[in-house]
C-alpha positions in Angstrom: 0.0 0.0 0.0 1.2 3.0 -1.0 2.1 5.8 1.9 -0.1 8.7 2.4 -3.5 6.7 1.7 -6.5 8.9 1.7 -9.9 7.4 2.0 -13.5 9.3 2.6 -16.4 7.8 1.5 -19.4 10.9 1.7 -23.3 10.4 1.4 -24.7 12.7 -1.1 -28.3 13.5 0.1 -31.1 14.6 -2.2 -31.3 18.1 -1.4 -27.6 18.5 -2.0 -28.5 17.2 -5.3 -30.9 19.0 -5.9 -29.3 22.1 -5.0 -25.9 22.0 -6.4 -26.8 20.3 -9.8 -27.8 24.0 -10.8 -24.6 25.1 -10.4 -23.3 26.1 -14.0 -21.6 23.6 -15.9 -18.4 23.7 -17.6 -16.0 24.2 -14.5 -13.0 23.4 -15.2 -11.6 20.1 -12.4 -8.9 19.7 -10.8 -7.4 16.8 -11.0 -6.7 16.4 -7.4 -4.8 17.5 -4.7 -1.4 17.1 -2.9 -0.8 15.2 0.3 1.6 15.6 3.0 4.2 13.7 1.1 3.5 15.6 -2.3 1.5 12.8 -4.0 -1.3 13.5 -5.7 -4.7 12.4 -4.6 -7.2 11.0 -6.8 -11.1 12.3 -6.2 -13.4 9.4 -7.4 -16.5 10.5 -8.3 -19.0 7.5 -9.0 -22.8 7.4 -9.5 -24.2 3.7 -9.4 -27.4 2.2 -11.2 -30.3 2.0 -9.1 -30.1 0.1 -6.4 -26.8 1.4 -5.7 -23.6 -0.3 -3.4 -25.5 -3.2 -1.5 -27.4 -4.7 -3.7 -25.0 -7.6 -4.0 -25.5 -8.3 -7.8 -24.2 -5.5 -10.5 -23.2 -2.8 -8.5 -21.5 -4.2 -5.7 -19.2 -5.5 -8.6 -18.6 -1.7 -9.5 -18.4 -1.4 -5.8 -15.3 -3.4 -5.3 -13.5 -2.1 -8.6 -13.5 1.3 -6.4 -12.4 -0.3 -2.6 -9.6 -2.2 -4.5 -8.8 1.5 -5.4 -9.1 2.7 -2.3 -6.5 0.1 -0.9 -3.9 0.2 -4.0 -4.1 3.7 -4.8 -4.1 7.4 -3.4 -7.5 8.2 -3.6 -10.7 9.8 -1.8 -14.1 9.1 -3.1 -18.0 10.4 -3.1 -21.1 8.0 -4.0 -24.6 9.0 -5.3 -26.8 6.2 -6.4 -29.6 7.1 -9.2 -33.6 6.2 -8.2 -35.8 4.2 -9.8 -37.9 5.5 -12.9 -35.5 9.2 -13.3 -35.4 10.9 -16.1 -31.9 11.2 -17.9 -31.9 14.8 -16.6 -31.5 12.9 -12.9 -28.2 11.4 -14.3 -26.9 14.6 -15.8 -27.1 16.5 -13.0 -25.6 13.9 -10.4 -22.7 13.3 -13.2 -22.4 17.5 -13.5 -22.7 17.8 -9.8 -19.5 15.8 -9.2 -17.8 16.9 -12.0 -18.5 20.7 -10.6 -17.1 19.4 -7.2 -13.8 18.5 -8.9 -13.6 15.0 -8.8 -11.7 13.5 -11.2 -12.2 10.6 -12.8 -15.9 10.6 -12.5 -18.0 7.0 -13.6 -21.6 6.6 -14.4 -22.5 3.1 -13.5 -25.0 1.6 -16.2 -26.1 1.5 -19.4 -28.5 4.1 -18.9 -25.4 7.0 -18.3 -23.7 6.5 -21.3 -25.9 10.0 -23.0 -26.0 12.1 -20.0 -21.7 10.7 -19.4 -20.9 11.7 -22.8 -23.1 14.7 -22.7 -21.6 16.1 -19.5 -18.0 15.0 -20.9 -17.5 17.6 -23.2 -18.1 20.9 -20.9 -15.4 19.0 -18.5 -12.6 18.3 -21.1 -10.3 18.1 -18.3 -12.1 15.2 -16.1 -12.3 12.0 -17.4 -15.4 9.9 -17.6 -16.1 5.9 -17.4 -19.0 4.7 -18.2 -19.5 1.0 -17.6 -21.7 -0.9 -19.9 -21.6 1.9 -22.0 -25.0 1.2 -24.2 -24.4 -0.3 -27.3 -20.5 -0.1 -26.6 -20.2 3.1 -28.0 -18.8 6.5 -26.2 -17.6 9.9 -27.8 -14.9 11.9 -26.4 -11.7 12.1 -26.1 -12.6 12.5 -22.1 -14.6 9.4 -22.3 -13.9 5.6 -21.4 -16.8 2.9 -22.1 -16.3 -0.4 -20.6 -18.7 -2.9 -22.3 -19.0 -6.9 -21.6 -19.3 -10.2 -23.5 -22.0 -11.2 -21.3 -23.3 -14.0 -24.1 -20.0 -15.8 -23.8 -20.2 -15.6 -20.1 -24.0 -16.9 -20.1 -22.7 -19.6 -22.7 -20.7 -21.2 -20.3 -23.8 -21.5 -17.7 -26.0 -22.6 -20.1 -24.5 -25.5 -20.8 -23.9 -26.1 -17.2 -27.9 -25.9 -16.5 -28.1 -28.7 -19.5 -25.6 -30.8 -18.2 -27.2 -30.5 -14.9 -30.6 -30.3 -15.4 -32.9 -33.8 -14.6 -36.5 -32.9 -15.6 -34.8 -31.6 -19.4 -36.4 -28.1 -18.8 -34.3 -24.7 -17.4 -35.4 -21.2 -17.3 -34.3 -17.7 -17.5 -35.3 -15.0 -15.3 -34.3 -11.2 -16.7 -34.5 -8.0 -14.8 -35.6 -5.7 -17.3 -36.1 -6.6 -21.0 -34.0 -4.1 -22.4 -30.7 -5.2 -25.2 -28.4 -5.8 -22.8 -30.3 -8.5 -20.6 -31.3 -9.9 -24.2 -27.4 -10.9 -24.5 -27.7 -13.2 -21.2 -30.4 -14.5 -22.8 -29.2 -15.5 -25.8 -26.3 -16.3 -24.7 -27.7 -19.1 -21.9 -29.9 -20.9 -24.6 -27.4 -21.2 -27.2 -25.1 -22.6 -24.6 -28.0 -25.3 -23.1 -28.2 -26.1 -26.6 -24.4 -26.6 -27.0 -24.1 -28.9 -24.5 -27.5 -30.8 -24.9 -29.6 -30.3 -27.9 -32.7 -32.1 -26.4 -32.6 -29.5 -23.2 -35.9 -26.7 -23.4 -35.0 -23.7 -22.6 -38.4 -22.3 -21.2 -39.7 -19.1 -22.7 -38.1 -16.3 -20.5 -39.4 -14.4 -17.9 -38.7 -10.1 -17.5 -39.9 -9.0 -14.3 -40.6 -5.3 -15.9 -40.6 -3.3 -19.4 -38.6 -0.3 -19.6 -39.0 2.7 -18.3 -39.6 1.0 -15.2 -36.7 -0.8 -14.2 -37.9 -2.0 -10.9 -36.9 -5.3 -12.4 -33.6 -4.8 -11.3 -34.3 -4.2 -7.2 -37.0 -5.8 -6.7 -36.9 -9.6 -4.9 -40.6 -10.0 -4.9 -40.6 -10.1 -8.4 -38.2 -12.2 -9.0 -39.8 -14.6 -6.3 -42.9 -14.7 -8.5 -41.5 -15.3 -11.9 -39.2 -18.0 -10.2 -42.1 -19.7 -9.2 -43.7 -19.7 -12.2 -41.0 -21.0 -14.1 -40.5 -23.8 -11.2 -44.1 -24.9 -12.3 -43.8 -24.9 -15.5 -40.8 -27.9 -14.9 -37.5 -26.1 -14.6 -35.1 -27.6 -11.9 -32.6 -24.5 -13.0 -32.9 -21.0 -13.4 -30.4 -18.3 -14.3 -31.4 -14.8 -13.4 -29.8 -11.5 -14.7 -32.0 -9.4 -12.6 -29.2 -7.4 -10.3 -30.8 -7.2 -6.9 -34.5 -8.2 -7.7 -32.4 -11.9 -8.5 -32.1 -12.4 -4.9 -35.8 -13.4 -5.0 -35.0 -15.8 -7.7 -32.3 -17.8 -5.3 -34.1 -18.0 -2.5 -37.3 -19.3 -4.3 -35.3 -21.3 -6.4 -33.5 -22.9 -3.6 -36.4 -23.4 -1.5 -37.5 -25.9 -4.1 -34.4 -27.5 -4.3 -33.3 -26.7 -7.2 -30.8 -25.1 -9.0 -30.0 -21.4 -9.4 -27.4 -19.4 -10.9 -26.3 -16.2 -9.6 -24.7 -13.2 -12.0 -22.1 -10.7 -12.1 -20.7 -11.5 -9.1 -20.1 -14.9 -6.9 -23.3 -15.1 -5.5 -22.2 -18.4 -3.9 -20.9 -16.3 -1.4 -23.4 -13.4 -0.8 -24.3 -13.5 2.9 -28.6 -12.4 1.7 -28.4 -16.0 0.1 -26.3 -17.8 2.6 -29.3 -20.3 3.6 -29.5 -20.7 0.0 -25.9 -21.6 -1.3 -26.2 -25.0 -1.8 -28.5 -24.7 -4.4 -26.3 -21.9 -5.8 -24.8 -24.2 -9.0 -22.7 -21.4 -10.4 -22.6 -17.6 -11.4 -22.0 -16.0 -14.6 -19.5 -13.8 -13.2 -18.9 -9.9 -15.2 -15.8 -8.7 -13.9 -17.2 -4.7 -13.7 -14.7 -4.3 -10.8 -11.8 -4.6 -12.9 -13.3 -2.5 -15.3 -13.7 0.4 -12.4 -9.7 -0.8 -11.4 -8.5 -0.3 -14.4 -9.8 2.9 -15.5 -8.8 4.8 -12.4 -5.8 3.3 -12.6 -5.2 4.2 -16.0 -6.0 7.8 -14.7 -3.5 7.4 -11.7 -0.6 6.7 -13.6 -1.7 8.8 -16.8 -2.0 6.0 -19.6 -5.3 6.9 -19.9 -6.8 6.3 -23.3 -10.4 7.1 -24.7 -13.0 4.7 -26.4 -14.2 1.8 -25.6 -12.7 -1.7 -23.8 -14.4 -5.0 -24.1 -14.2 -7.5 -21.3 -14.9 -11.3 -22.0 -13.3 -14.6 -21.7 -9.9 -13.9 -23.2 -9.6 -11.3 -21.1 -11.6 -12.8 -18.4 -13.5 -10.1 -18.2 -16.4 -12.6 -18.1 -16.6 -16.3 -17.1 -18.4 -18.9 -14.4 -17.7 -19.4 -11.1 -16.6 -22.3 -9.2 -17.8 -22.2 -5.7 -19.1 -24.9 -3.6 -17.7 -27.9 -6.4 -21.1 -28.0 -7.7 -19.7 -28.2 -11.5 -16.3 -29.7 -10.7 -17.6 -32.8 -12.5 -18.8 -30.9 -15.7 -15.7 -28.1 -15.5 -13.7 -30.0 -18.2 -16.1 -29.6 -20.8 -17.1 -25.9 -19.8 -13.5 -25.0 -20.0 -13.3 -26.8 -23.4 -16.4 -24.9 -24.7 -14.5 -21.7 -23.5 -11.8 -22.6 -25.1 -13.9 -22.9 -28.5 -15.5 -19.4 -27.8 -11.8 -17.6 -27.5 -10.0 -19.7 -30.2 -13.3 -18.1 -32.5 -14.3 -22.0 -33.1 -17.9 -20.9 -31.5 -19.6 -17.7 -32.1 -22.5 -16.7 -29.0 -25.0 -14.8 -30.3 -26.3 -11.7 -29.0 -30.1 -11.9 -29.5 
């Protein structure tokens, strides 16, 4: 650990949202300030996706990209999280409203900041922006870092684990919010069921809402209903890409003794589903905190470069985790398939 470590993590409230995000725009940040020892200190600005840190799915993975940062690097940091159903107005102003504070780098969390990020990017020319899962993996800037994901390839590989797996011949899928990028999960999980065993039915999928209302995403009751649905319906597993809302889905799932698998982060070992881990047969795992890691350390040491990085599995920026041995028995032929995917043998679609 580097001497001189600086760490502050600050609560934005509402009304100081409110009331500074009318403050002009264009200010010109500083990059940060000096310590004691004449280092310069980093001030993080991030905004999270609804739900925000906690929610032990999506943004907890941002989360962790920015505490590795905190313990690597010479840093202080401010949170906001956005609130279900804003306008995009909501994001500019929390994005402009750190920006105007002087942090710098400043990340937008989500798809759904990649036009207020790039928006807000160019009257700051002298921050630099991340957004991660920039939306359709395209940014403008030359302020502006997108970090997109391969989450098909990822979804691929737990697919064909919910094939290999499955006893009743029927798995389901479980989606927060049936917008593109969920639809890459999707896609990505059938083809790979297929993959691994043609005869497998992939039940018709389940979204738990329709944008603009992404309550799909934090919601654990609805995920608890669609999961049981689909448990009717014959499927002995179900993958969910629902961020928080998916904690519903695992504990329903493993109520009924079946199988579940988590996403973007190890949700083997999420204490909210710790009753529940033994049903827990893997998670497609979306490495966003390396995305965060690597951007701000990019930024640190001034090797920051614009446009756009992909993460997937040659990069393992995406893969399948191994928790609890629950695949150690089908793990040779996931890897092989991964193998197949980065060698270009096999091509996961995206819809």
């Amino acid at each position: 650990m580097r001497r001189g470590l600086k760490i502050s993590l600050v609560t934005v409230t509402g009304a100081a949202l409110t009331l500074s995000a009318s403050a002009c725009g264009g200010k010109k940040a500083e990059t940060g300030s000096g310590d004691g020892d004449g280092k310069k200190t980093l001030k993080i600005g991030l905004a999270f996706d609804i739900g925000g840190r906690g929610d032990q799915s999506f943004n907890d993975s941002a989360a962790a990209g920015l505490d590795k940062a905190k313990k690597d690097l010479n840093v202080t940091t401010e949170e906001i999280s956005a609130k279900p159903d804003e306008p995009d107005s909501d994001k500019e102003s929390r994005l402009r409203l750190l920006a105007n504070k002087g942090y710098n780098p400043v990340i937008g969390v989500g798809f759904a900041y990649t036009t207020s990020l790039v928006k807000v990017a160019k009257d700051f020319p002298n921050t630099k922006f991340l957004v991660v899962d920039a939306d359709q993996c395209k940014v403008d800037g030359a302020n502006v870092k997108g970090a997109c994901f391969s989450e098909e390839q990822g979804s691929f590989l737990v697919g064909a684990a919910a094939a290999l797996k499955s006893k009743t011949g029927k798995i389901g899928f479980i989606g927060g919010v049936n917008v593109p990028l969920i639809n890459k999960f999707e896609a990505g999980y059938a083809a790979g069921a297929k993959k691994a065993k043609p005869s497998v039915k992939v039940l018709p999928a389940k979204y738990l809402t329709q944008p603009p209302n992404f309550d799909g995403f934090k919601n654990p009751a609805l995920g608890n209903e669609a999961a049981k649905g689909q448990l009717d319906a014959g499927a002995d597993v179900i993958y969910h890409a629902a961020g928080g809302a998916g904690i519903g889905v695992i504990k329903t799932v493993a109520a009924a003794k079946k199988w579940a698998i988590g996403v973007d982060s190890d949700q083997y070992n999420l204490p909210a589903v710790a009753g529940a881990k033994e049903f827990i047969l893997t998670s497609m795992i979306k490495h966003v905190d390396l995305a965060v890691y690597d951007f701000v350390e990019s930024v640190a040491k001034g090797t920051f470069q614009p446009g756009t990085k992909k993460y997937d599995l040659s990069n393992d920026g995406v893969g399948y985790s191994a928790s609890g041995g629950k695949v150690d028995d089908i793990k040779a032929k996931l890897d092989e398939l991964k193998a197949d995917i980065v060698s270009g043998k096999i091509t996961v679609p995206t819809k």
